[in-house]
C-alpha positions as semicolon CSV with decimal commas, in nm:
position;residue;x (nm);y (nm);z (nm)
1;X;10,844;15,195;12,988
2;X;10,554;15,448;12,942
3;X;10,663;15,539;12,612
4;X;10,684;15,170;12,538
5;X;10,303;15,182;12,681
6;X;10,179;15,486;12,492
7;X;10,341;15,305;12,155
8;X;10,201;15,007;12,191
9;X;9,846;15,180;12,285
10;X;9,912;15,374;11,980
11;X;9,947;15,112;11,733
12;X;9,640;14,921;11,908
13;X;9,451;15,273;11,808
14;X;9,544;15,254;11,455
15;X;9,499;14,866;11,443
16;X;9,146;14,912;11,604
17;X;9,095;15,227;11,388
18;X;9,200;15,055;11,060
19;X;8,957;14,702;11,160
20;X;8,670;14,892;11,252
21;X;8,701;15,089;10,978
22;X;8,682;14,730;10,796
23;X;8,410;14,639;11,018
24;X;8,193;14,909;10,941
25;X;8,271;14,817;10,558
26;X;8,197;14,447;10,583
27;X;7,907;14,517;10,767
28;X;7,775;14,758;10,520
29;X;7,915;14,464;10,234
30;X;7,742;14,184;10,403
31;X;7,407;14,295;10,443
32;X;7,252;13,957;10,273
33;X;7,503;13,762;10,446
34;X;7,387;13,872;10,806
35;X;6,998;13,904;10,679
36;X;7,072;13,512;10,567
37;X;7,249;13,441;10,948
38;X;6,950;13,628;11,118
39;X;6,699;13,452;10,922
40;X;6,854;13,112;11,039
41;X;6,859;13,234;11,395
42;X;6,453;13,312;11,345
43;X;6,435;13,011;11,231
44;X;6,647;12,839;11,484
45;X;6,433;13,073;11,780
46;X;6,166;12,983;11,659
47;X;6,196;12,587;11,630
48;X;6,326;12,619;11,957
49;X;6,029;12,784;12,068
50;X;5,836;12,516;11,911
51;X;6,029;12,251;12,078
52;X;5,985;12,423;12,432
53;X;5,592;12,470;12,355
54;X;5,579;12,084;12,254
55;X;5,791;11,987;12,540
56;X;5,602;12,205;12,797
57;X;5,287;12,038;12,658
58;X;5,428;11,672;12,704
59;X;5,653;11,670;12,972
60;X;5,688;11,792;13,374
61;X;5,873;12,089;13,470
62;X;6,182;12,003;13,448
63;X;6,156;11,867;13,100
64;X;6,062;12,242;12,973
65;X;6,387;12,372;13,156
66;X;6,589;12,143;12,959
67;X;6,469;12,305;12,621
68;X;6,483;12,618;12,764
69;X;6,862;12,527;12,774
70;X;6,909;12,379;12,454
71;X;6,709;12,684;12,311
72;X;6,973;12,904;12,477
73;X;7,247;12,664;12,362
74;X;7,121;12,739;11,979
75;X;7,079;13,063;12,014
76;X;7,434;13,147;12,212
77;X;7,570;12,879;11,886
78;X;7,415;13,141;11,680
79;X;7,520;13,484;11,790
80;X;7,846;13,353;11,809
81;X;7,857;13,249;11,458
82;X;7,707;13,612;11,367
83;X;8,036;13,782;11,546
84;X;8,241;13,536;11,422
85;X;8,162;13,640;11,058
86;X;8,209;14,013;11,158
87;X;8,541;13,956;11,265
88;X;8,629;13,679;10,985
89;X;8,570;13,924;10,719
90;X;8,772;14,186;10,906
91;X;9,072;13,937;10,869
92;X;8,986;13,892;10,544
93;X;9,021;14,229;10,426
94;X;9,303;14,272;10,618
95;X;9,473;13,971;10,468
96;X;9,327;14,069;10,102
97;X;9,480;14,439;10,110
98;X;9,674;14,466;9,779
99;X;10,072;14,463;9,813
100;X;10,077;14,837;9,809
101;X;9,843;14,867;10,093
102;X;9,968;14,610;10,273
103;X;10,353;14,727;10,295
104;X;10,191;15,062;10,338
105;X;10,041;14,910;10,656
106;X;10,329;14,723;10,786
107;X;10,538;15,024;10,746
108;X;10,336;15,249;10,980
109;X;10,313;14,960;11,209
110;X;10,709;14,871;11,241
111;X;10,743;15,260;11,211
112;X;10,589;15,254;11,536
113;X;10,687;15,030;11,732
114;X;11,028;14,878;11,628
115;X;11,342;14,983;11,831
116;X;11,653;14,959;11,722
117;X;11,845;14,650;11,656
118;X;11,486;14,492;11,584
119;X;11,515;14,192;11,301
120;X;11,171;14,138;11,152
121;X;11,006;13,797;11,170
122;X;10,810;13,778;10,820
123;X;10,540;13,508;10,734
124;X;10,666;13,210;10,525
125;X;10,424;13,292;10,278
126;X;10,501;13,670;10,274
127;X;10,720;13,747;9,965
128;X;10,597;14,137;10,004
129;X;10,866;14,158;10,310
130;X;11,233;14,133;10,187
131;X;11,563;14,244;10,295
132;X;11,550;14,517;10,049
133;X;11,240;14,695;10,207
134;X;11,367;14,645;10,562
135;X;11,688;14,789;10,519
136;X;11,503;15,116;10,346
137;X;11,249;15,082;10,607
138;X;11,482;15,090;10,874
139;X;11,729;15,378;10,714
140;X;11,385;15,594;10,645
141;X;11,343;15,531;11,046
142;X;11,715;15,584;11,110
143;X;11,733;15,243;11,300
144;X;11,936;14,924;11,282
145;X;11,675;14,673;11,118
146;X;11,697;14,322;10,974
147;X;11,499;14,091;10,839
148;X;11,527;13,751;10,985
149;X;11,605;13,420;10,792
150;X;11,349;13,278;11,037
151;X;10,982;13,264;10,852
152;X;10,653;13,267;11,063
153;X;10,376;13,066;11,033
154;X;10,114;13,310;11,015
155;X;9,925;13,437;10,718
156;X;10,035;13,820;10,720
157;X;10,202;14,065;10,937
158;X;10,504;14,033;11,093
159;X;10,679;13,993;11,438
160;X;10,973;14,217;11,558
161;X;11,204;14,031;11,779
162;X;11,463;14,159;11,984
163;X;11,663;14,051;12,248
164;X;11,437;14,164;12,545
165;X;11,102;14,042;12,407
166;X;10,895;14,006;12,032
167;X;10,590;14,238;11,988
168;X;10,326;14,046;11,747
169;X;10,226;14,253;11,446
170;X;10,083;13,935;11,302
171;X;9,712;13,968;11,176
172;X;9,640;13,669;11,347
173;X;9,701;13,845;11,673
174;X;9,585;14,228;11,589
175;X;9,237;14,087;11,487
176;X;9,225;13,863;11,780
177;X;9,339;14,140;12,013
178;X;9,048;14,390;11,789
179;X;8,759;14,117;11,908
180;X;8,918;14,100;12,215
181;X;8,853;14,504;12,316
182;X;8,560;14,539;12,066
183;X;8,289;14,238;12,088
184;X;8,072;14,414;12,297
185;X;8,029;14,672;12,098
186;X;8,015;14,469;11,795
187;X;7,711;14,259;11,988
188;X;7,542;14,562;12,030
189;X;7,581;14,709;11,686
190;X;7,446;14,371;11,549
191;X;7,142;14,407;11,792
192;X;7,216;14,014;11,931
């Protein structure tokens, strides 16, 4: 059970590793694209602003605390947007990696964390994954692996199954799981 543990914590490393290393890239890529989303929130703060100002102007109290709300609203709608492109692009890459990369990936993945006896849940879309790599794969690894006739319907990735439980190597899930443990510090490094 602890080894399970320290495996699983190990491939979260290399997942988190490998995304923020494709954070750090698409935030170094995207420069215009975040200028363009923090110009809209200036924009946005300040019609809000506007909007409070007018409203403070024309209205009682509690007026003003209802844009005050909505101002919040816009700018929460915002920020969210401005992580949500962060960690878009991060599944983009990840989903872009050329074939070489990407079996490269899945290898060291499977590598560690499949167990014996494991069949391999592939995408239905995923032609990258066949029986031929998964029975090298699995003699490489010395262990019994198969790849199932069962297709997922996820974009990349994979999902071992076995009869005890299936561990998610789908992108869908290791990006999800990546925002997940990182947002904060993606907030911060955005300065939202």
């Amino acid at each position: 059970m602890q080894g399970d543990k320290r495996l699983i914590d190990d491939i979260l490393a290399t997942a988190k590793a490998a995304a923020e290393a494709a954070v750090n890239e698409a935030t170094e890529n995207n420069t215009a694209a975040l200028k363009k989303v923090q110009a809209e929130l200036d924009a946005q703060r300040a019609q809000a602003e506007a909007e409070i100002k007018a409203a403070a102007d024309r209205e009682r109290a509690g007026k003003v605390k209802l844009g005050e709300l909505e101002a919040g609203k816009i700018m929460l709608d915002a920020k969210q947007r401005c992580v949500s492109a962060v960690y878009d692009e991060v599944y983009k890459k990840l989903v872009g990696l050329s074939n070489e990369k990407y079996l490269a990936l899945m290898k060291k993945l499977i590598s560690r964390t499949c167990e014996d006896g494991d069949e391999i849940i592939a995408s239905s879309a995923d032609k990258s994954i066949t029986d031929a790599w998964v029975k090298k794969l699995g003699g490489e690894l010395k262990k019994k692996l198969s790849l199932s006739a069962e297709r997922g319907e996820f974009s990349r990735g994979v999902i071992l199954r076995n009869p005890k439980y299936d561990k998610s190597l789908t992108f869908d899930d290791i990006v999800a799981e990546l925002k997940e443990r990182t947002v904060g510090d993606t907030v911060a490094r955005l300065g939202l």
